[in-house]
Residue frames as qw, qx, qy, qz and C-alpha x, y, z in Angstrom:
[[0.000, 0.888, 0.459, 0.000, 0.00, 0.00, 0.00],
 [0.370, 0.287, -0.043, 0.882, 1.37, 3.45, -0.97],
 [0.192, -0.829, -0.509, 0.129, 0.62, 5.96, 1.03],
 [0.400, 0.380, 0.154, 0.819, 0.96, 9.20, -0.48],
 [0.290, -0.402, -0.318, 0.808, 1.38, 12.73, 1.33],
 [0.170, 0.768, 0.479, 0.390, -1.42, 15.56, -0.13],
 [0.368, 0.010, -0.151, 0.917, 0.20, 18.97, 0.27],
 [0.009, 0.743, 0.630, -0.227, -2.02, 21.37, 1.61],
 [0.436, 0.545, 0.270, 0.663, -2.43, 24.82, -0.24],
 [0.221, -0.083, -0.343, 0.909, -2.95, 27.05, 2.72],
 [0.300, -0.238, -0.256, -0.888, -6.57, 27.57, 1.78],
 [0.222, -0.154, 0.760, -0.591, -8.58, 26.68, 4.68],
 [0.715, 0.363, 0.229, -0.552, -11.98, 25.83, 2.22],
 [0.547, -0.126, 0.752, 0.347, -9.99, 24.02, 0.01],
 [0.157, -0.175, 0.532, 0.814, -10.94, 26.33, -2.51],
 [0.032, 0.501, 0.833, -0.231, -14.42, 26.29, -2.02],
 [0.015, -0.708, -0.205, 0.676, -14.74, 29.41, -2.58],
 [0.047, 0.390, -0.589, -0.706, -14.45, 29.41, -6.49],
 [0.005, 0.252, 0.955, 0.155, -16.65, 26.58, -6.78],
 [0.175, 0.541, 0.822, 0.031, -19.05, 28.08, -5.56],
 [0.035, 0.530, -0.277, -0.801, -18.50, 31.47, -7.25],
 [0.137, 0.200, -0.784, -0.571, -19.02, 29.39, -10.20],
 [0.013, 0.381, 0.919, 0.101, -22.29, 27.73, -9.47],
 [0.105, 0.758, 0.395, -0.509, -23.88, 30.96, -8.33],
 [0.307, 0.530, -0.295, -0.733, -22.94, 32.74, -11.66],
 [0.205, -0.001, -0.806, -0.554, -24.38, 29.44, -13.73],
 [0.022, 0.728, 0.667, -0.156, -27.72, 29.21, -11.72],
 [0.035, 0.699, 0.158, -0.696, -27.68, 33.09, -12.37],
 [0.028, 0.445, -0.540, -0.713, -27.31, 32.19, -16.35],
 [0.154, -0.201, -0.907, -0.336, -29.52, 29.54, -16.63],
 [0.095, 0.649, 0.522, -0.545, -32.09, 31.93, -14.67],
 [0.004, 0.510, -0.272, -0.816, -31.59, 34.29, -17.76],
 [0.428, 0.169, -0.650, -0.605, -32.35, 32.14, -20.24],
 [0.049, 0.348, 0.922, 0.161, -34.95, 30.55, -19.12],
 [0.039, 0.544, 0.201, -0.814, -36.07, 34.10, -18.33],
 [0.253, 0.730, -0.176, -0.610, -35.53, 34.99, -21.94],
 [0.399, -0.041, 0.861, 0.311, -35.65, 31.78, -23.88],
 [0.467, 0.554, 0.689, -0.030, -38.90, 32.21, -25.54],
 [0.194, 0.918, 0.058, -0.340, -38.55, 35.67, -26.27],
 [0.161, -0.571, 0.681, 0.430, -34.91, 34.97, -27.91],
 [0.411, 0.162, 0.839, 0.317, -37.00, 31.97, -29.85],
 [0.318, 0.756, 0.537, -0.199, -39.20, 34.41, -31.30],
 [0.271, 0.857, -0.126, -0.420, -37.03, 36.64, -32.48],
 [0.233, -0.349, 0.797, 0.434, -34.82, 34.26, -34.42],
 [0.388, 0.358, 0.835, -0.154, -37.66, 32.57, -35.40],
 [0.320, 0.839, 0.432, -0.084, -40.84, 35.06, -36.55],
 [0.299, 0.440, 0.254, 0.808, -40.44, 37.77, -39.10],
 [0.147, -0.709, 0.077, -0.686, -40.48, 40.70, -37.35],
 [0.685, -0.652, -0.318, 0.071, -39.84, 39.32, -34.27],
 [0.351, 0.179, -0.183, 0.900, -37.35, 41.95, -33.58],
 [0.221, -0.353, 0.342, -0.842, -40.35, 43.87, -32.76],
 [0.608, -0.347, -0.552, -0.453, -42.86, 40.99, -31.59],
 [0.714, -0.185, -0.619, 0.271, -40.62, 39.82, -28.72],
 [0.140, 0.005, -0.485, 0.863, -40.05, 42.98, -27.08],
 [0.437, -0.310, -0.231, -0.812, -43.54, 43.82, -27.03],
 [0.794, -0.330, -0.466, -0.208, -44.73, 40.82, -25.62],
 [0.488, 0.116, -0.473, 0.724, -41.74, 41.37, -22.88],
 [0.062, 0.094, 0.409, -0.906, -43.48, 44.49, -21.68],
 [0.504, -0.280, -0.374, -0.727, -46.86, 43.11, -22.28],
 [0.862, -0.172, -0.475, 0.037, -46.19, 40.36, -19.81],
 [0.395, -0.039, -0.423, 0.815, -43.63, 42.67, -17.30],
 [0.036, -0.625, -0.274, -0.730, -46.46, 45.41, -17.33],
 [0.633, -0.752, -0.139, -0.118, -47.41, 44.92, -13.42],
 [0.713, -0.236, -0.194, 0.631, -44.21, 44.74, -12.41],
 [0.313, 0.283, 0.169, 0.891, -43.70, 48.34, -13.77],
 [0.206, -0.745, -0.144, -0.618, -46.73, 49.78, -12.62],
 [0.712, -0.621, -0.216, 0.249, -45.76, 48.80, -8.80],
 [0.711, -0.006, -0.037, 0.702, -42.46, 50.45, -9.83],
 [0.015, 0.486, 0.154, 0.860, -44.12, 53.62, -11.28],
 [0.434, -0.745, -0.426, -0.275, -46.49, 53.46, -7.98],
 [0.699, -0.479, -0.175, 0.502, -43.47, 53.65, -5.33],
 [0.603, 0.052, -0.064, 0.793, -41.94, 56.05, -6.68]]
């Protein structure tokens, strides 16, 4: 049996701390696009969907906005 010596890097998380840097900015990318999947399939898609998709964006965000315009 070999038994083999694992140098330690001085990082007390064992680097833990990148990892999960990295998962929190790919759940934050695959929130995006599933955010903005359809709307991104429309415009590639339909003719004119350059303007169909934003429309439908702020036909479908519209309450959010008016709470926004109400607070302020």
């Amino acid at each position: 049996m070999n038994n083999i010596a694992v140098k330690s890097t001085g990082d007390p998380l064992g680097n833990k701390s990148e990892e999960v840097r990295k998962r929190s900015w790919t759940a934050s990318m695959a929130g995006l696009l599933r955010g903005a999947g359809p709307y991104l399939v429309l415009l590639l898609i339909l003719p004119g969907g350059t303007l169909i998709a934003p429309l439908l964006w702020l036909h479908r965000h519209r309450h959010k906005r008016a709470e926004v315009m109400l607070r302020s």
